[in-house]
N, C-alpha and C positions, 0 to 999 in steps of 0.2 A: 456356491462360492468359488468354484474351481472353474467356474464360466467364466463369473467375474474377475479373475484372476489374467483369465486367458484376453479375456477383451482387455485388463488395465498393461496388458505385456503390452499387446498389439499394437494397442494405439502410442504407447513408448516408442516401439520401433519403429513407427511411421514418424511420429514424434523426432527421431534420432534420423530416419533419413532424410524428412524434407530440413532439416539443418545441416547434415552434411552437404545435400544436392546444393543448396542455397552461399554453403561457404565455396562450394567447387565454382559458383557462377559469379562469386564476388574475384577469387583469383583469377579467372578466363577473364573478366573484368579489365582486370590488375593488368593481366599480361598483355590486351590489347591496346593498353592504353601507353601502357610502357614499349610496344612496338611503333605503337603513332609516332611517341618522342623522338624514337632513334631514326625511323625512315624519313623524321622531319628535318634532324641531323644530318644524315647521309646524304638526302637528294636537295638538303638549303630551303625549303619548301615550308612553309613558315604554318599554313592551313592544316601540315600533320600536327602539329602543336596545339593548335588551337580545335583540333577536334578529341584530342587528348585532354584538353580543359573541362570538354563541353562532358566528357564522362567522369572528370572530376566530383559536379553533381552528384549526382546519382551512386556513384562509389562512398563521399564521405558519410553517409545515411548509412550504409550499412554495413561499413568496419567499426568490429570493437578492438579492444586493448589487447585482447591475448592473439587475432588476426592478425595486426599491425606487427605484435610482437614476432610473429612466425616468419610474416614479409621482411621485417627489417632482418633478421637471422640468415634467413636465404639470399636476399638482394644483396647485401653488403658482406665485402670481404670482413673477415673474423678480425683484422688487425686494423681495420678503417678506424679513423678516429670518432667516426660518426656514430657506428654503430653502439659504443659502450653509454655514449649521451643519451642515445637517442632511445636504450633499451630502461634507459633510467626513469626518467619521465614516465614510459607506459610502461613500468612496474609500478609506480604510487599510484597509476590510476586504473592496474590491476584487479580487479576486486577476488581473484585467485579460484575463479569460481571453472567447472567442466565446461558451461554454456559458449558454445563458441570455439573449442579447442578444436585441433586437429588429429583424427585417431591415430595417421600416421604424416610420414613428406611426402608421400607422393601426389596429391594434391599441388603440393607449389612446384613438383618437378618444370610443370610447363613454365614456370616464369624463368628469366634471365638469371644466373648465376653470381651475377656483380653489377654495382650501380657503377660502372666504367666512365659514363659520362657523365658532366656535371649537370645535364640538362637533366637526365633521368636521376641524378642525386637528389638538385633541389627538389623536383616534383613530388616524390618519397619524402622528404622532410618537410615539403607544404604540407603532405595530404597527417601526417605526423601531429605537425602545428596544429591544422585547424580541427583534427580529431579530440585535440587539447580543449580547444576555446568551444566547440558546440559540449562539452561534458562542463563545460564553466570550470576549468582550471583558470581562471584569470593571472595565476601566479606565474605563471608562463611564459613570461617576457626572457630569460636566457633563453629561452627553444626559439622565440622568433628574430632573440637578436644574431645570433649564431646562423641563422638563415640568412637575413638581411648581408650580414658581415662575408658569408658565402658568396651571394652572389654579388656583391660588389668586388669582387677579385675578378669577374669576367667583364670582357667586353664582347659578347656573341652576340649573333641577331637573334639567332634560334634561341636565344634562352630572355630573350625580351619580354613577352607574352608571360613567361612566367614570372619572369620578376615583379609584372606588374601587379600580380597575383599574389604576390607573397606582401607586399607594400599594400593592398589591400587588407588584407587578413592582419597583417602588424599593425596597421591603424584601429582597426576594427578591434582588436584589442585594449590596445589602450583608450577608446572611446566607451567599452564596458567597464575600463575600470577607472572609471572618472577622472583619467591622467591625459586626455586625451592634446591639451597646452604642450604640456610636455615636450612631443613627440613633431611640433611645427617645425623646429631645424634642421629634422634629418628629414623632413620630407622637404623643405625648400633645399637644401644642400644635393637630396636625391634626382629633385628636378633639373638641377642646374648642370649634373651629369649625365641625367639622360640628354637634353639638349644639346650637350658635347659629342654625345654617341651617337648621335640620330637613333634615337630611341624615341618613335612614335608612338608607340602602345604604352610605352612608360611614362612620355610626356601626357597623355590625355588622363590615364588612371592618378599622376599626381597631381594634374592641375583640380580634378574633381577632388582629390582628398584634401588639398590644400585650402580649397573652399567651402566645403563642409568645415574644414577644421576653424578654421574663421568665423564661419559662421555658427557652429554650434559656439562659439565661443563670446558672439555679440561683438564683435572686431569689424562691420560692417565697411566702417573707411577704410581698412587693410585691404580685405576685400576687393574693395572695387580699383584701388590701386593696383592688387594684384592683375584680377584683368585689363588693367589698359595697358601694365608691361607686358603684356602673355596672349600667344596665339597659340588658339587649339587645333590640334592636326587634324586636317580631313578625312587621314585617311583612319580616321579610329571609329571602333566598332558603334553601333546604331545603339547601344547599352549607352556607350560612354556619352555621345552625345543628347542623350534624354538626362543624364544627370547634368549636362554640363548645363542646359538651358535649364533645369528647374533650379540649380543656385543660382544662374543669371535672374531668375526672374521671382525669386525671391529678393536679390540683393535689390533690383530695381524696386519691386513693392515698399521697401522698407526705405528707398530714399524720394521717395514720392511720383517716380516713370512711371504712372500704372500703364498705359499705352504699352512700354517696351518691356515691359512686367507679361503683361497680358500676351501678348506677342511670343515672347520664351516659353512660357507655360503653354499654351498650344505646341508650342514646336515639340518642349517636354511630351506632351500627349501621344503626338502622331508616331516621334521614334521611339517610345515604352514598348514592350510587349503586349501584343492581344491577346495574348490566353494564360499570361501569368505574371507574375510582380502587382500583385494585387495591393499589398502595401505602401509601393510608392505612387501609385495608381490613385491610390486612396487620399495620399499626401496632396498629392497634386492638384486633383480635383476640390481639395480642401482651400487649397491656397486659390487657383482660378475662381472659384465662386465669390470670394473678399475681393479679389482686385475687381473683377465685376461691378462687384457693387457699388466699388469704390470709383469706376468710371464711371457712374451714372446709371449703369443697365442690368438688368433683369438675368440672371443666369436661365437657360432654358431649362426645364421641369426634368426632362430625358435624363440629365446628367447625376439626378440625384437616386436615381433608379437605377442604376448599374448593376452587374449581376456582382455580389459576392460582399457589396460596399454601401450596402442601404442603411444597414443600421447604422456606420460613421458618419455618413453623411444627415443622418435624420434632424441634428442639430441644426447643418447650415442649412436645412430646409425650410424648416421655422424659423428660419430670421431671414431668409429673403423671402417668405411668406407677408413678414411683420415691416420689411423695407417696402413691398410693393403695397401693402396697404396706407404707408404713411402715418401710421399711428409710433407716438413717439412713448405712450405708455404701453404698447404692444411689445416696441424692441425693446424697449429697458429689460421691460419684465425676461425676455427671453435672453437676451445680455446677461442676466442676473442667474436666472436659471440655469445656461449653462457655461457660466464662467470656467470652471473647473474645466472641461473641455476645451474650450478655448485656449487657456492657458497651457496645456499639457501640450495643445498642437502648437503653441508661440503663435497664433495668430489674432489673441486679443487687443493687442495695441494696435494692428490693423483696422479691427470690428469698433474699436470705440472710433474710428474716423469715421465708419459710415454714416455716424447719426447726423451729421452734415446731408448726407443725400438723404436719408430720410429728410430731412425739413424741406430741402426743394423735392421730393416729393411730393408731399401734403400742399405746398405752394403752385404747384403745377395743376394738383387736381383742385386748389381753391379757385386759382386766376380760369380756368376752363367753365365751372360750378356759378361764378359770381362774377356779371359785368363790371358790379362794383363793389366793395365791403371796405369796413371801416379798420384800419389798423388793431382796433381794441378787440374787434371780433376774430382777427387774426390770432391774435396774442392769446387769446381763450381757445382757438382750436388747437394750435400746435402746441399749447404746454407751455408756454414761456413766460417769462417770472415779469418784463416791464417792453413796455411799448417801443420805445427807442431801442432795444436790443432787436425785436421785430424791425422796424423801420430801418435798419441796419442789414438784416439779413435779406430783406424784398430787394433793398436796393443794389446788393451783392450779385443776387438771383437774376435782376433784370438786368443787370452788366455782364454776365457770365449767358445771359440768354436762355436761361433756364425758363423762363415765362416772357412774355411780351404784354407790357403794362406799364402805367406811368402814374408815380407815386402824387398825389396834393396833400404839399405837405400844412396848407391852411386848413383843410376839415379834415386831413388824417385820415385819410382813407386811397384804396387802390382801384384805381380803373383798368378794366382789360382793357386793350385793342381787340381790334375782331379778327380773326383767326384767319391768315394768309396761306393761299394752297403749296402747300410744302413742293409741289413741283415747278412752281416758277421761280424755285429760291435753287441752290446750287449744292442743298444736303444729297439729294439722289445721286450726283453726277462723283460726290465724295464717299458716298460710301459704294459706287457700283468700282472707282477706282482704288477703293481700300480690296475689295474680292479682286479683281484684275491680278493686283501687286500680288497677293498670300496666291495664286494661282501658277502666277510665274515662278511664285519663288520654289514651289514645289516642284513645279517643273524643270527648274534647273538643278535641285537639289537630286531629283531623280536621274538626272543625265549625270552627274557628277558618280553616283554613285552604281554605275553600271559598270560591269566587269565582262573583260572579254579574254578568250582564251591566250597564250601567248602563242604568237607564229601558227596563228588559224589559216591564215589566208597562205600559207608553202604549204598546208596537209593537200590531199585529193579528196577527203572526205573519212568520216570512222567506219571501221569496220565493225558488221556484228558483234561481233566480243566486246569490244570498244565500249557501244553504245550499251550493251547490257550491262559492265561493268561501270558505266558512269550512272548509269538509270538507280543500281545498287547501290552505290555512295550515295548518290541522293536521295536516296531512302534513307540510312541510314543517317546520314545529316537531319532530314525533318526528325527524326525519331527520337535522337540525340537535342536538337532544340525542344521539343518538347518537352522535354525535362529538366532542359535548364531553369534559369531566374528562380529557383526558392532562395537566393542570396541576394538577391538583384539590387533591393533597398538596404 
């Protein structure tokens, strides 16, 4: 027993130090982040900010309430008015427990003394806020209006980036707690002041929340309104522009553009992240497989197999399984089966239009299968209830050039033409000029987006220190992005 005793001490103590080591590495954290802030202050330099973001991540996982509490205690003068708020809040979601305390201050000695600037004020009450909303305090609307209200007293650059940060997270709120209507004014009123400030990180992160908020809302002519008064800034992050084209091409799916539909949603694909945001990943992929089908074409197999997103996608699998065979009792059934789905993703009033392609379809593989057949024998393949509704749909098909065939309508039946080699006709020359186009456009979207040093060409070249110390940021940059996006979607 006194073994056992000794082993249950030990592993306590080991217990109690890898939580201390772990709280000392969330403050060294704290404090480099809150260093980025200031030298991004100091020297105007807008990228120390934005790599203070990027450890934002990674920080909100693993501060709890009685942390926050210690940080807000040390960072803030004792007579701030922020502090007495802000100790409020992470007191009710205290749970008063040892786990997590700090045995003594010396631990936060290394952080700053006072949140002196308002850049490192608001960043402290983001990281406050959103500590709120991942614990599901939904109630939390003073903590994020009182932020919002803060930083609309500034007009800095340097504190852009974060603003835009904070107006995410205050959306993101109110869209948990199903008041997300609400909250349209203050973010079209938001936009119309960032626009005053030249505020281009503020303008992209509002134009995207302004159209999700529209659009979770079924507001689709708003919408599109909004885009034709509104341009999105190029110079905003490769984030913002993956969401900006997946509402562009949703809002197009839902007004009948599948072409410029389909078009966004690529764009969406290639600016996502590769090795994480697997959620909106997943979204996306969701939605390009219906407008797909909805042009007429076949989604490739590949896309359904992606690593991490098979089992979401298993639904749209089986029904572009049931579109390419043409069986109109196939999709129903799978229609039917996984409606619930459908519906949860809002993409079934999409999927009830495919059954149009499915019938050209089955049309395509009949007019190929049979020189000639009789209207009635149509009408018993594809499932349809009267003849004239067939003779209707052939003659639709053979105007839209879905098939090539020519209906008599004296014995009711359909004759093929004999099958013309698709290269003396001018489809090759259109789709080798549809790859051209999406070639160039990348190509110029990657010129646009190339960044070069400032006043490189006065240096004589870096020096070893130089270059070792740039080689280090950019490590620590990759390092840092790879733990971004668990908030992405």
């Amino acid at each position: 027993s006194t073994e056992e005793k000794e082993q249950t001490n030990t592993q306590a103590q080991q217990k109690d130090a890898k939580q201390k080591s772990s709280k000392t590495l969330v403050v060294q954290d704290m404090q480099s982040a809150i260093e980025l802030v200031e030298k991004g202050v100091s020297t105007k330099n807008a990228k120390f900010i934005l790599r203070a973001l990027r450890l934002f991540s990674s920080l909100r996982t693993r501060l709890d309430s009685n942390t926050l509490i210690h940080i807000v205690n040390h960072c803030f003068p004792q007579k701030h008015p922020l502090t007495p708020f802000l100790l409020t809040w992470l007191a009710e979601q205290n749970v008063m427990s040892d786990e997590g305390s700090f045995s003594s201050t010396n631990e936060l000695e290394i952080l700053p003394q006072s949140a002196n600037l308002p850049e490192v004020e608001c960043f402290l009450h983001l990281l406050v806020f959103v500590h709120l909303i991942d614990t599901k305090r939904y109630n939390a609307e003073p903590c994020g209006s009182a932020l919002i209200k803060r930083i609309q007293l500034f007009n800095r650059r340097m504190l852009d980036p974060i603003s835009a940060k904070c107006w995410f997270y205050y959306s993101l709120l109110f869209e948990l707690s199903n008041k997300i209507s609400s909250i349209r004014e203050q973010l079209l009123g938001a936009y119309r002041t960032a626009c005053l400030h030249h505020n281009e990180a503020g303008q992209g992160m509002l134009i995207n929340l302004i159209l999700r908020n529209y659009i979770k809302s079924n507001q689709f002519d708003l919408a599109d309104k909004f885009v034709s008064k509104t341009h999105f800034p190029e110079t905003a992050s490769n984030y913002q522009h993956a969401r900006y084209y997946y509402y562009i091409g949703k809002l197009k799916s839902v007004q009948l553009d599948y072409t410029e539909s389909y078009s966004n949603l690529v764009q969406a694909m290639r600016k996502a992240p590769q090795a994480g945001a697997r959620a909106f990943v997943c979204e996306a992929t969701k939605l390009l497989c219906v407008v797909q089908l909805l042009m007429g074409e076949i989604p490739e197999r590949t896309i359904f197999f992606q690593k991490g997103i098979v089992a979401a996608l298993k639904p749209y699998y089986h029904l572009t399984q049931a579109v390419r065979s043409g069986d109109l009792s196939v999709f129903a059934a799978q229609m039917e089966a996984n409606r619930a789905q459908f519906e949860k993703d809002k993409t079934y009033t999409l999927i009830v239009r495919v059954r149009q392609n499915v019938i050209k379809t089955a049309l395509r593989k009949i007019s190929v299968s049979y020189s000639s057949i009789s209207l009635q024998d149509v009408c018993t393949k594809l499932q349809l209830d009267d003849v004239l509704d067939v003779e209707y749909v052939v003659a639709k098909a053979i105007a839209d050039g879905v098939i090539d065939a020519t209906i008599n309508h004296e014995e009711g039946s359909i004759r093929s033409n004999e099958n013309t080699d698709i290269y003396s006709t001018q489809e090759p020359q259109a789709a080798f000029h549809k790859r051209i186009q999406f070639c160039v456009k990348v190509r110029n979207e990657a010129v646009k987006a190339m960044r070069y040093p400032e006043n490189a060409h006065k240096t004589d070249g870096e020096t070893p220190e130089q270059r070792r110390e740039r080689l280090a940021d950019e490590a620590e940059l990759a390092k840092e992005l790879a733990e971004e996006d668990e908030d992405f979607y």
